[in-house]
C-alpha positions as a printed Julia matrix, in Angstrom:
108×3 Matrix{Float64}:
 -42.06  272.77  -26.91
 -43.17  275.63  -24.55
 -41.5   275.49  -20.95
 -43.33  273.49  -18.74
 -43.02  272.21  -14.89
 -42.24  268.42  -13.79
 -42.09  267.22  -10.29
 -39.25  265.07   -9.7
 -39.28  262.37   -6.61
 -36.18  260.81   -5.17
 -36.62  258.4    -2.12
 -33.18  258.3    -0.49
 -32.01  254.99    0.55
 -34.3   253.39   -2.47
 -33.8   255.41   -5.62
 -32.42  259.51   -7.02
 -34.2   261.14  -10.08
 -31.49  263.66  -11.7
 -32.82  266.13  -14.49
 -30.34  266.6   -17.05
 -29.59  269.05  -19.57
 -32.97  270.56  -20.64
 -34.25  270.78  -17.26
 -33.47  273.31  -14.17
 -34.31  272.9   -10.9
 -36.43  275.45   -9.4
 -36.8   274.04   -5.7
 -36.44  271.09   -3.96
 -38.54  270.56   -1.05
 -37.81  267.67    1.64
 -41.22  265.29    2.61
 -41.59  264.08    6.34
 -44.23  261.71    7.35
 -44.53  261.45   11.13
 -40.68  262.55   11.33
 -39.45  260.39    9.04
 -38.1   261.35    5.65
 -39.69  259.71    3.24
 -38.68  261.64   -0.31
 -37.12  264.58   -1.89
 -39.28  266.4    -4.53
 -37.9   268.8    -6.9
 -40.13  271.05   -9.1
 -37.63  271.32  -12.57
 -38.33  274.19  -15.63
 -38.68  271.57  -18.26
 -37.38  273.63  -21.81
 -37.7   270.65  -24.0
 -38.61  266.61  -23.78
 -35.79  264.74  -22.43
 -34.73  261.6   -20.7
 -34.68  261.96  -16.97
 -32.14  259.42  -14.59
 -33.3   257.57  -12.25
 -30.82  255.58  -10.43
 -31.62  252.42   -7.82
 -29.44  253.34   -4.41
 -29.05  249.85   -3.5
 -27.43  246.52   -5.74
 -27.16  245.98   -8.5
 -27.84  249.77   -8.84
 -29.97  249.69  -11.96
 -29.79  252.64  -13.64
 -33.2   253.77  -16.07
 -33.62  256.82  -18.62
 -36.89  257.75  -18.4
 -38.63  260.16  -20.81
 -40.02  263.48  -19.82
 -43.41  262.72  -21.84
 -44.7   260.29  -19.42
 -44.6   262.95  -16.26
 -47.01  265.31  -15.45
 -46.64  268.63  -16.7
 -47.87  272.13  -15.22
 -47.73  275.23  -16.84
 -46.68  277.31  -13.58
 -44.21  276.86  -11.15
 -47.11  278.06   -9.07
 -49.61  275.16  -10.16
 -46.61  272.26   -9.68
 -46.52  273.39   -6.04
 -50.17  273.29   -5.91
 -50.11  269.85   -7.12
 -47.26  269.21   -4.84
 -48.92  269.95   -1.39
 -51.96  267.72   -2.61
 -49.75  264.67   -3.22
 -48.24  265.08    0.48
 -51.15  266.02    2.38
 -53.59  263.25    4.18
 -56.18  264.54    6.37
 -55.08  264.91   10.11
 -52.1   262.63    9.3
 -48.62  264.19   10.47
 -46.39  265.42    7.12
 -44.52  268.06    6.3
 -42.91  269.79    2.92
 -40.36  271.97    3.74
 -38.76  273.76    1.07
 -34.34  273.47    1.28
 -32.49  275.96    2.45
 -30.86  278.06   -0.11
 -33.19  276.66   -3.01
 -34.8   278.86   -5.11
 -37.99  280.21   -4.62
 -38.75  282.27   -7.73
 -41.96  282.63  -10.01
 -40.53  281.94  -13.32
């Protein structure tokens, strides 16, 4: 499998994506809407199909391995962010994507 790009989406409070082994995080970027945070996106070097975690944050805490296949892939870190500011942007409505401090912030 060539390296590809995933977005990963946690909503804190409701559920966490983690990658695992196979996949690097290349930035995370934090998603307000009207001040409010609504999700945690992560753009992850995918270097070969695997199962990704995603874990419920409140009982009973269910706890699913999802495979890699069913996300959308991008073949640039470049065209993941792209994609990324489309999925969080809504006309004249108030959001913001602002990328963590200390993340990475490299072409690859």
């Amino acid at each position: 499998m060539v390296s590809t790009y995933v977005i990963l989406t946690s909503k804190p409070g409701v559920f966490r994506t983690e990658a695992r082994d196979g996949a690097d995080i290349v930035e995370t970027y934090d998603y307000m809407f009207y001040g409010r945070a609504l999700a945690v996106f992560s753009i992850a070097l995918l270097r070969r199909e695997i199962k990704l975690v995603v874990t419920e944050e409140t009982p009973p805490y269910v706890v699913n391995h999802v495979p890699s296949k069913f996300l959308e892939k991008f073949e640039s870190v470049e065209a993941a962010r792209k994609e990324l500011a489309h999925l969080t942007r809504f006309g004249s409505m108030e959001s913001t994507l602002t990328l963590r401090a200390g993340a990475i912030a490299a072409e690859h």
